[in-house]
C-alpha positions in Angstrom: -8.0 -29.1 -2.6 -8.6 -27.3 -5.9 -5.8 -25.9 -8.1 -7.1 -22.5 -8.6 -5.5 -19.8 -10.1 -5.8 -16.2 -8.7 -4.3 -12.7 -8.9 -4.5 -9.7 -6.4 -5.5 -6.1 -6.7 -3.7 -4.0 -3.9 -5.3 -0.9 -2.8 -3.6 2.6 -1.9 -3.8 4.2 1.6 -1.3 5.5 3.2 0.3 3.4 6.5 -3.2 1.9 6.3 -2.0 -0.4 3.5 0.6 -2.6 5.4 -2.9 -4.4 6.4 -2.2 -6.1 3.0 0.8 -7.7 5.2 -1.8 -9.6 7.1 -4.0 -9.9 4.2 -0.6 -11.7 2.3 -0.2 -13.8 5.9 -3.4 -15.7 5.1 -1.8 -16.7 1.7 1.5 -17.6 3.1 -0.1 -19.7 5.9 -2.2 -21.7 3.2 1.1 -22.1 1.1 -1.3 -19.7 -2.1 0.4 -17.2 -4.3 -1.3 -14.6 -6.8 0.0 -15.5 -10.6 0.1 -11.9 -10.4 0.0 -8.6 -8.4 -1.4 -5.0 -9.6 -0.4 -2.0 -6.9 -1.1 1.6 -6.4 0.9 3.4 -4.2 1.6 1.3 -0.5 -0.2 -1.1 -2.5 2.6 -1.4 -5.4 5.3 -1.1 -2.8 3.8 -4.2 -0.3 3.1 -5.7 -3.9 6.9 -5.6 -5.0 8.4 -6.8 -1.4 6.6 -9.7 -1.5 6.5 -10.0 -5.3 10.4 -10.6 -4.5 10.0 -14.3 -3.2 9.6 -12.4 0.6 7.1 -13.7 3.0 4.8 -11.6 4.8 6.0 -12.2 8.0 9.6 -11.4 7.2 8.9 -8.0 5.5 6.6 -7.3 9.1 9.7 -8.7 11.1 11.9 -6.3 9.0 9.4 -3.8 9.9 9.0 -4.2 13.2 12.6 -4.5 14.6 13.7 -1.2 11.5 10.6 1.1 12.8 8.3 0.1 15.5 11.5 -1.3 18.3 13.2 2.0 17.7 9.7 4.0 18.6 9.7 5.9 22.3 7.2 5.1 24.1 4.2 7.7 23.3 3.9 11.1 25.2 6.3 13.3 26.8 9.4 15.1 25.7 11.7 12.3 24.7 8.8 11.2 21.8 8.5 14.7 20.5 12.7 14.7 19.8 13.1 11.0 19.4 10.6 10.1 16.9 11.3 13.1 14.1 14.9 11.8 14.1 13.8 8.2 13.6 11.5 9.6 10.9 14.5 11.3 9.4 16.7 7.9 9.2 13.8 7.0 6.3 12.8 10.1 4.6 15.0 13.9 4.0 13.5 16.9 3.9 13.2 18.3 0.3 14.6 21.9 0.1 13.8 22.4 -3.6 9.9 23.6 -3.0 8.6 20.5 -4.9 7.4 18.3 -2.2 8.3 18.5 1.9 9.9 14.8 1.6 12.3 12.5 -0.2 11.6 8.9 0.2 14.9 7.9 -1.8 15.9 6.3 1.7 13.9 4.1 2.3 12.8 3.0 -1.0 16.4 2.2 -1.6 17.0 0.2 2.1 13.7 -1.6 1.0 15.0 -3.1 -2.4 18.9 -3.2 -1.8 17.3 -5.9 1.7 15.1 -7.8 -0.6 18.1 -7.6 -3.9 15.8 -6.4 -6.5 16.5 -3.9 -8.6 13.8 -4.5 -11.8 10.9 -5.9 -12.1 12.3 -8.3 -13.9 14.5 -9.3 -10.4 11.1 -10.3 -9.0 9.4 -13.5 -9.0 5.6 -12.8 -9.3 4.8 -10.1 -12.1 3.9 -6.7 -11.0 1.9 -3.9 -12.7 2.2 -0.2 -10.7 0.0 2.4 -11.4 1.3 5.8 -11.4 -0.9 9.1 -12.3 0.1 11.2 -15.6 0.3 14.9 -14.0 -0.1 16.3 -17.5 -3.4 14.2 -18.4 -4.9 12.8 -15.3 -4.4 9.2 -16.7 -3.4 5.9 -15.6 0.3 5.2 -16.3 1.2 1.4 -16.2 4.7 0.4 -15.0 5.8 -3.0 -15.1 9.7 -3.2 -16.7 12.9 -2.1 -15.8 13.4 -0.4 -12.7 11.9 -1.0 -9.8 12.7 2.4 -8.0 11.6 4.7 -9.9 7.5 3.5 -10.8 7.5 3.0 -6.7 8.9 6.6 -6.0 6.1 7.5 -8.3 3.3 5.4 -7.5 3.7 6.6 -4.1 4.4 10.8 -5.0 1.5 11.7 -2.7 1.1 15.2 -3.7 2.9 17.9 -1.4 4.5 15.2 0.8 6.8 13.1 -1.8 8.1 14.7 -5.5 6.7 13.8 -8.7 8.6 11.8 -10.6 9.7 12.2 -14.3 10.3 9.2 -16.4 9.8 8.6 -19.9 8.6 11.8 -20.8 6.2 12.5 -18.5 5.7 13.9 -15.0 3.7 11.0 -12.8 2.5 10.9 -9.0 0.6 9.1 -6.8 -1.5 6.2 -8.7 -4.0 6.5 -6.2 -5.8 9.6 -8.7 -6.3 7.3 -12.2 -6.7 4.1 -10.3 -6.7 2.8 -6.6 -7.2 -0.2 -6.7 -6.1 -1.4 -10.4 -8.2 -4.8 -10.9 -8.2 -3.5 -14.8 -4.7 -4.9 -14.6 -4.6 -8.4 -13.5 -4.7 -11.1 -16.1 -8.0 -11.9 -18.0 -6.9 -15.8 -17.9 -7.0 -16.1 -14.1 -9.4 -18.2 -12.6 -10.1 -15.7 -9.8 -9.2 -11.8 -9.2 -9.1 -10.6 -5.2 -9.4 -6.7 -4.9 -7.9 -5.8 -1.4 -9.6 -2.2 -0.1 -8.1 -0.8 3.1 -10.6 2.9 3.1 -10.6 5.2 5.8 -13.1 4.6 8.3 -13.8 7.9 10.5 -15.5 7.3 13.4 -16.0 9.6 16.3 -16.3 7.3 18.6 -12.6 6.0 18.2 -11.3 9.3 19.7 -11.0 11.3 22.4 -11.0 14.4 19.9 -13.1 14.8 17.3 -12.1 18.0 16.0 -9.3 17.3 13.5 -6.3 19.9 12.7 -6.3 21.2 9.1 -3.9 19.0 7.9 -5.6 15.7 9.1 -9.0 17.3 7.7 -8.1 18.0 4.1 -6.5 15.0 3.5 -9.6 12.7 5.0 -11.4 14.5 2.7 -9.2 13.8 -0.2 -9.5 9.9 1.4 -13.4 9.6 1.0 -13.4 11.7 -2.7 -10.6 8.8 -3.4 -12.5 5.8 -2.1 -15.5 7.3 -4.0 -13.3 7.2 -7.0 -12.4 3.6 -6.7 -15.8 2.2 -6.2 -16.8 3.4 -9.5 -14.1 2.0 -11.0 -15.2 -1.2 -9.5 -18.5 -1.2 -11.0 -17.1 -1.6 -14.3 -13.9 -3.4 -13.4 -15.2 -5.9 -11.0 -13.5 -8.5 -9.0 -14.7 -12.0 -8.0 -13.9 -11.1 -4.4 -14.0 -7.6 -3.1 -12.3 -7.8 0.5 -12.5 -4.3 2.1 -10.4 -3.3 5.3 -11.4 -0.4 6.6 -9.3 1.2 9.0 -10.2 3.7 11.5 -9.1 7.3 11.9 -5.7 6.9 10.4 -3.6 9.2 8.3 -1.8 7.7 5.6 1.6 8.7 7.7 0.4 7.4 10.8 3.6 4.9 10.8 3.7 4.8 14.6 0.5 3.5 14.3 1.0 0.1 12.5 0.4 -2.5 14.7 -2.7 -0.9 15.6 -3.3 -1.4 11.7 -2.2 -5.1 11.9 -5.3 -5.5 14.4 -7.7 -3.9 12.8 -6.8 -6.2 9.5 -7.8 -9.2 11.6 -12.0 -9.3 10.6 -10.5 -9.1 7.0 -8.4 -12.1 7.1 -10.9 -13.8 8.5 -13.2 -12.8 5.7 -10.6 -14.0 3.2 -10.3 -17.7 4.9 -13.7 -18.2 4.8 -14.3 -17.6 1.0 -11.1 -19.5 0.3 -12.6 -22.9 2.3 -15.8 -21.3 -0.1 -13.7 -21.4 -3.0 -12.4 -25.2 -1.9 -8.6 -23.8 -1.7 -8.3 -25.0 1.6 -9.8 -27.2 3.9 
């Protein structure tokens, strides 16, 4: 097989992003890693886990037996106490009016159970992009420490708190660039762009009428998505691999494993152009 180079753009989205777990599984299975990762958001914080030397399938084990074994079973009265509380061992309310959530919690559980602190802890090199509140423009964060440029890459506006760090106020990366193929290394023989978009679809629910909640922020979704495939056309990738997942809010976490299965076509799309590529057989 060829010795090909490659680095890997990781898309924002919400719970939708741990499809780049799946996405990563392909890699690990073929025995490939990216010289390099660039993250928004999810994106940045799937990107520093396994950045850390982690496999995919140990971060989804950790996943699976921290979250989705301590779910109730859906419906009924025992999901509608259980399930906040179990949300509450991960995230605290904010009381101080500048978002309704913390995420200190569980961005600390993350890298205390991988042991990195810095970015300089990890063993592929990571790029996050954050958003400059004050500007609008991309922030790049790839030194010192790690918590920080995730709590802001991830500061989804109204939900988690900005975060202020070397003299400026930055949120969610998602707004200056989703998926940040500007940052991966010129010298690579290949760049991979992973998309995972919302894909609303009647069809896939009961309902269609959504609450107002779930409304505006789908409609933030597609202006986003239209936001990043502009950026593409100038910033383009040798392989664009798009996941689209349907009808799922970016805190859908109960909903992961559905996420996982709707990865699947994706992965499949990735082996192929690898055999393509000659970087497997």
């Amino acid at each position: 097989m060829k010795t090909k180079s490659f680095s890997l753009a990781l898309g924002a989205g919400g719970v939708r992003g741990l499809a780049h777990l799946k996405i990563l599984e392909v890699l690990d299975r073929h025995h490939l890693k990216p010289t390099c990762i660039a993250g928004a958001s999810i994106g940045a914080l799937v990107g520093a886990l396994y950045a850390s030397g982690a496999s995919s399938q140990s971060i989804q084990s950790l996943i699976q037996a921290e979250w989705l074994d301590k779910l109730p079973e859906p419906g009924g009265l025992i999901e509608k106490i259980i399930k906040p509380v179990q949300t509450l061992r991960w995230v605290k309310v904010n009381l101080d009016g500048k978002s309704a959530l913390q995420p200190d919690k569980i961005i600390d559980f993350l890298l205390d159970h991988f042991k990195i602190k810095t970015f300089e802890d990890l063993q592929i090199p990571l790029h996050v992009v954050a958003t400059d509140y004050w500007s609008g423009k991309e922030v790049v964060l790839n030194s010192g420490e790690l918590k920080p440029a995730l709590m802001a890459t991830m500061a989804i506006p109204g939900i988690f708190p900005p975060v202020e760090l070397d003299d400026k106020l930055l949120f969610d990366g998602v707004y200056a660039n989703g998926l940040p193929v500007s940052q991966l290394p010129k010298n690579d023989d290949l760049k991979i762009a992973v998309d995972v978009p919302l894909d609303l679809n009647p069809a896939y629910k009961e309902s269609t009428m959504p609450h107002l909640t779930e409304f505006s922020q789908n409609m933030i979704d597609r202006l986003l998505s239209n936001n990043i495939q502009q950026q593409l056309k100038h910033d383009t990738p040798d392989f664009y691999l798009c996941c689209p997942i349907k009808n799922m809010g970016i805190l859908s976490f109960e909903k992961i494993e559905s996420v996982y299965n709707q990865a699947e076509p994706a992965c499949e799309q990735l082996t192929t152009q690898l055999r393509k590529w000659e970087m497997i057989p």
